[in-house]
N, C-alpha and C positions, 0 to 999 in steps of 0.2 A: 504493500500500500504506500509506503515511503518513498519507494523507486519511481512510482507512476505519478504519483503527485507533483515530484520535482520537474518535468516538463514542462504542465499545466502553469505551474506559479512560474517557469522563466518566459514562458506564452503571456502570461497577462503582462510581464513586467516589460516585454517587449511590445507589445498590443498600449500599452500606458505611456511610452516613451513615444512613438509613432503618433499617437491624439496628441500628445505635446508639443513636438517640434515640426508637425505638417499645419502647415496653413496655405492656406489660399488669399494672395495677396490684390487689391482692389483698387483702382485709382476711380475719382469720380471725373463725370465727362458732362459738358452741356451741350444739349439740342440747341443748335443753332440756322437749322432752315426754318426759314419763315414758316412755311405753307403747314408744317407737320404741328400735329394738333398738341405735341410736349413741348414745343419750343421755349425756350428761356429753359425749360426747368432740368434737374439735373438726375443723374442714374449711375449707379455701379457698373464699372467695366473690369472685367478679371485679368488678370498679368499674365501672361504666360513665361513662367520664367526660363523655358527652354524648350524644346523640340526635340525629343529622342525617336530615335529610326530604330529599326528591326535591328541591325546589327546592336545597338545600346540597349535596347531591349530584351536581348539575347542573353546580354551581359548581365544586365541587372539579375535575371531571372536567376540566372546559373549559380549569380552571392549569395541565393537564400536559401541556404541549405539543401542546394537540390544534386541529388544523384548523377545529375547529367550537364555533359560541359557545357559552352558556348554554342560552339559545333551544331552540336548536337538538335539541339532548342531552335538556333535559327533553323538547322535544317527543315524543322516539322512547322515551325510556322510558316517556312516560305512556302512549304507543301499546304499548308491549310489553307493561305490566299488562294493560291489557284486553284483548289478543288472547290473555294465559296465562288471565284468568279465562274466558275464552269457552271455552277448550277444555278448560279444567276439567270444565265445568259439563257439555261435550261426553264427558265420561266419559273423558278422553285424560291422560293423563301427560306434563309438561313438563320436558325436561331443559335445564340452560343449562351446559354445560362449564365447568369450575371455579367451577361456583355453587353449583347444585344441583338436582336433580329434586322438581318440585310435582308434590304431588298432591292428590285429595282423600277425606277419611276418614268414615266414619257414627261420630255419636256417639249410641251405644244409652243409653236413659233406664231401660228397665226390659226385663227377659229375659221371655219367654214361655212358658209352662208348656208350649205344644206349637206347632208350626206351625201350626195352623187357629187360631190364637189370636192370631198373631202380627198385628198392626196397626203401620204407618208412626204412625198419628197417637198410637196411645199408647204407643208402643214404641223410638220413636226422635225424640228431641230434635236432631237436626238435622245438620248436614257440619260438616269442619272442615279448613283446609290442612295440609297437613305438605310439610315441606321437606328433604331428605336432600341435605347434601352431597355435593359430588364434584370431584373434583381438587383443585387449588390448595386448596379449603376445605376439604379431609378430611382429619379430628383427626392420620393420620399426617403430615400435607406439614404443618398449622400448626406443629404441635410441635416440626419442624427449624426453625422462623423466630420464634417463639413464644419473648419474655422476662418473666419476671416479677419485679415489683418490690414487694416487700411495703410494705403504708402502713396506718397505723393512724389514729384517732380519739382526739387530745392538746387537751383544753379546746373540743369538740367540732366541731374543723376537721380534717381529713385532713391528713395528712403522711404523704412518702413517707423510705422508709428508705434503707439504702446497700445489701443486700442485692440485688443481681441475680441470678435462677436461670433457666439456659435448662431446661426438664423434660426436654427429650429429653438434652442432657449430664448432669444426675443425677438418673436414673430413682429411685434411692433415698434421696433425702435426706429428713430427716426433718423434715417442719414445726411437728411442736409443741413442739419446744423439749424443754429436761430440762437436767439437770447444770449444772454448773459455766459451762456455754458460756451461758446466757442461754433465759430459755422465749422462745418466738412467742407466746405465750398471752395477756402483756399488755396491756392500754391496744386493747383491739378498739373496735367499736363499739360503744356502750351501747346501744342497741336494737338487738340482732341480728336479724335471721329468724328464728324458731323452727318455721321450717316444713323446714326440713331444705334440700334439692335443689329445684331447679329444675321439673325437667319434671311438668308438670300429670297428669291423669287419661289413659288409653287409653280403644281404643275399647269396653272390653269396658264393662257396667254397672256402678257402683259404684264403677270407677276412682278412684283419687287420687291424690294427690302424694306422691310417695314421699323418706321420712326420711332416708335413705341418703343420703350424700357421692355413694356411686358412682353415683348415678342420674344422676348428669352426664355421664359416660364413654360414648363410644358402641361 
């Protein structure tokens, strides 16, 4: 009973260290097109503080105590891309448990005035992936593990602040600051986005990117 316990307690102590020093870093941005119905006001944008590729990913994996090299790791995920794009392309749906379900989307270039009208070649610019969380990755289960650490852009380096907010403990705190307590609004980035949100055009025609903060929320 002494032997099997000792795992479990260096599992939480490592699970305890990980909530501790992972955050997820924020700068705030303002809507600045006229026409978009947020304009003036302001939204959380996440940092990305790096980019790692399959070969880094490879890596990482191989430091966590796992059985199998580098090598090894990349090999079977470069194999698993090509066998999700094969069955993409198979008209099949791929779901990977706390990853996500691929799929794939038509993206329409121009509407048709009637069906006998409608043409692939001039009516539809082309596929596109979409990826839909599930489990571990879905916005509810991040949110319970999910910290955010506001950092702003000071003589145009990034620094991070003492502010830590988990979202899911204060659903309503207020980010833009006010009163006497101090605005967020300060010292952002000097070239913000002024594209608003994130997610690009749908698949309908004419699609675009929408203004909206909340176009990030799923």
């Amino acid at each position: 009973m002494k032997n099997s316990a000792q795992p479990n307690s260096q599992l939480s102590i490592l699970n305890s260290q990980f909530s501790i020093t992972s955050m997820v870093r924020y700068i705030l941005k303002q809507i600045k097109i006229a026409s978009s119905r947020a304009y003036g006001k302001w939204f959380a944008k996440n940092v990305v503080e790096e980019t790692i590729d399959l070969d880094g990913l490879a890596e990482h994996m191989s430091n966590h105590n796992s059985p199998y090299s580098k090598g090894v790791i990349k090999g079977l995920l470069t194999d698993m891309i090509g066998c999700i794009k094969e069955l993409l392309l198979e008209g099949k749906n791929v779901k990977i448990d706390d990853l996500a379900i691929f799929s794939l989307g038509i993206k329409n270039k121009l509407a048709a005035n009637s069906e006998d009208e409608f043409t692939v070649s001039k009516n539809v610019e082309g596929v596109k992936l979409r990826a839909r969380a599930t489990g571990e990755l879905m916005s509810k289960t991040l949110n319970l593990e999910a910290t955010l650490k506001k950092a702003q852009y000071i003589n145009g380096k990034l620094t991070s602040t003492d502010d830590n907010v988990n979202p899911n403990a204060n659903p309503n705190q207020n980010q833009n600051g006010g009163g006497t307590g101090g605005s967020d609004n300060t010292n952002v980035n000097p070239n913000p986005n002024e594209g608003g949100g994130d997610n690009g055009g749908g698949d309908n025609p004419g699609g675009g990117g929408n203004d909206d903060p909340g176009a990030d929320e799923d």
